[in-house]
C-alpha positions as CSV (number, residue, x, y, z in Angstrom):
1,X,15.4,12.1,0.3
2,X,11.8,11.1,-0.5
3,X,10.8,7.5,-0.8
4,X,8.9,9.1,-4.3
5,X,12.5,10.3,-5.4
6,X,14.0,6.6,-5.6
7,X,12.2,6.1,-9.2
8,X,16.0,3.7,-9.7
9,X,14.2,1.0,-7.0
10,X,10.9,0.5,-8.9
11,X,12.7,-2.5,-10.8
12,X,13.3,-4.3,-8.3
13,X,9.6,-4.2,-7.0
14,X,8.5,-5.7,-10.7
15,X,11.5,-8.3,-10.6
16,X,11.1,-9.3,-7.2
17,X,15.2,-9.9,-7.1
18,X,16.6,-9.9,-3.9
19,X,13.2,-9.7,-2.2
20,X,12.8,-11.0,1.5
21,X,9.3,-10.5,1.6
22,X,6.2,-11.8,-0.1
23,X,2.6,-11.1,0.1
24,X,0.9,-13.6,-1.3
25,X,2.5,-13.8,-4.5
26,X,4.0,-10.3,-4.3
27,X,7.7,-9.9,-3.6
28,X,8.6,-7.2,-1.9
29,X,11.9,-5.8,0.3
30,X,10.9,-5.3,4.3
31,X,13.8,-2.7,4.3
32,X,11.6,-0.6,1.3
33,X,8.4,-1.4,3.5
34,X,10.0,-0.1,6.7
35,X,10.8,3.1,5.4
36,X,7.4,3.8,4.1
37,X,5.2,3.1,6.9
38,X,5.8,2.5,10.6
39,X,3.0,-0.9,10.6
40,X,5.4,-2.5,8.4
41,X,8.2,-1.4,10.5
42,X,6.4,-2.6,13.6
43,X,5.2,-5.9,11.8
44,X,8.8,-6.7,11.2
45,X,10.2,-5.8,13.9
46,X,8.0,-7.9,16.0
47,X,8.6,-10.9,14.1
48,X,12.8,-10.4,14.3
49,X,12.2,-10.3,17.9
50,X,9.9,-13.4,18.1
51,X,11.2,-15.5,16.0
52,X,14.0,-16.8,14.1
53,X,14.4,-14.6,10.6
54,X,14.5,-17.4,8.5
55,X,11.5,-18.8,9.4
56,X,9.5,-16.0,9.9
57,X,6.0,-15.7,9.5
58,X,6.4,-12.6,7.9
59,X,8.2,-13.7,5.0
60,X,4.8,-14.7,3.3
61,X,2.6,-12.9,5.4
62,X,-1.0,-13.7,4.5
63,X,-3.4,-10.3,3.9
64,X,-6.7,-11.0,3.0
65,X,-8.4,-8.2,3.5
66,X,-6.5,-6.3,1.0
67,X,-7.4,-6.8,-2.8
68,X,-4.2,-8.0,-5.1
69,X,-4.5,-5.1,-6.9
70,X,-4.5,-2.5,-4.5
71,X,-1.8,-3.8,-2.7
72,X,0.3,-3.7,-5.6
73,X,-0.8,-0.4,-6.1
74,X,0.2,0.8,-2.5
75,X,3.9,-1.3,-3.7
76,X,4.3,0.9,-6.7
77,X,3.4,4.2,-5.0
78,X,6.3,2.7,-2.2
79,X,9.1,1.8,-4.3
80,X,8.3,4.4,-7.3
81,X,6.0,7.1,-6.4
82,X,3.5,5.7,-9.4
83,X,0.3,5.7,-9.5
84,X,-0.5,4.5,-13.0
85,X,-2.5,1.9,-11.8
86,X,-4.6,3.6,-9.5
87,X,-8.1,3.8,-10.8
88,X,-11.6,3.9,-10.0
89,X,-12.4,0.2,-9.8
90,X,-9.7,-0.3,-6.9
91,X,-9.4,3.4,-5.2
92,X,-11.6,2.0,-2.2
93,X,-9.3,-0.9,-1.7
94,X,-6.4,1.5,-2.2
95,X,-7.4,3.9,0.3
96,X,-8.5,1.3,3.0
97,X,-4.6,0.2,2.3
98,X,-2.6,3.3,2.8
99,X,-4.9,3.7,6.1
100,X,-3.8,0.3,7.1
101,X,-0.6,0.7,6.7
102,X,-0.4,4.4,7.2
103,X,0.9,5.4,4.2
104,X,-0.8,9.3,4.3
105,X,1.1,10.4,1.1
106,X,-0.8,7.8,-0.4
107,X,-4.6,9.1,0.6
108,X,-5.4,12.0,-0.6
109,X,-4.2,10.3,-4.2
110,X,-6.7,7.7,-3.7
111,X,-9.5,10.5,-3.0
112,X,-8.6,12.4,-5.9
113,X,-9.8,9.9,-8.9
114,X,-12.3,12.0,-10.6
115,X,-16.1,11.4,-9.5
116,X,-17.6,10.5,-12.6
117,X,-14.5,7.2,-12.5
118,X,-15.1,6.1,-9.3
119,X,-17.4,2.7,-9.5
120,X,-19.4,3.5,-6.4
121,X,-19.1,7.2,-5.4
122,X,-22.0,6.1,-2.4
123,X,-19.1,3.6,-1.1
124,X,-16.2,5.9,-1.4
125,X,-18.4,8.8,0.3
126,X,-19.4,6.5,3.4
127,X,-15.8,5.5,3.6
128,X,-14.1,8.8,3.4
129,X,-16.6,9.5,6.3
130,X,-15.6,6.6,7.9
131,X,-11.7,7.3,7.7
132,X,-13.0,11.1,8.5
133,X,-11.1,12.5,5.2
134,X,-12.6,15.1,3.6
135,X,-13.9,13.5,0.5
136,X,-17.2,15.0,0.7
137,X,-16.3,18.0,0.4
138,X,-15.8,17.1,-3.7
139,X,-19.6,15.7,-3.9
């Protein structure tokens, strides 16, 4: 089964019920997370080890160098497969997410918003090149 096939989880990403997990103000499920990308895996499974569960630092882990947005975008494409809110204002931040989380079903998505939507196409370009993805190949 593909994470993208369990389209019956996506409410519980937008109701946050049951969630063990939060991201600022972002509830999320660390089981969900784990399946999708081995950092999250490794994140939590560090902090089990380390610490006690219910006072884990992960439980409102802090990420600032990942716009709101973005993340919730990565969240969606996690629980649900959906991308509706990926745009050109946040596919940078969205890309530099699924690469720091290594979510790879998510980057070529985040390459694929049409040029003329992108809000810097000069940004994008230098960090496609930077990831080494093959974005300028679409210039």
């Amino acid at each position: 089964m593909s994470i993208s096939d369990l389209n019956w989880i996506k409410p519980m990403l937008s109701k946050g019920e049951y969630a063990d997990v939060r991201f600022s103000i972002i509830p999320a499920h660390k089981f969900i997370l784990k399946l999708a990308s081995d950092v999250f895996e490794a994140m939590f499974r560090f902090d089990l080890q380390n610490q006690n569960a219910e006072n884990a630092s992960t439980n409102c882990p802090e990420v600032p160098d990942v716009e709101a947005e973005a993340f919730k975008v990565m969240l969606s494409f996690i629980y649900a497969g959906d991308l509706s809110g990926l745009n050109g204002h946040d596919a940078m931040a969205v890309l530099y997410a699924a690469k720091k989380y290594n979510i790879p079903a998510l980057v070529a998505p985040s390459l694929q918003i049409p040029i003329p939507k992108l809000r810097n196409v000069f940004l994008v370009y230098a960090q496609a090149r930077l990831f080494d993805l093959e974005f300028h190949l679409a210039c």
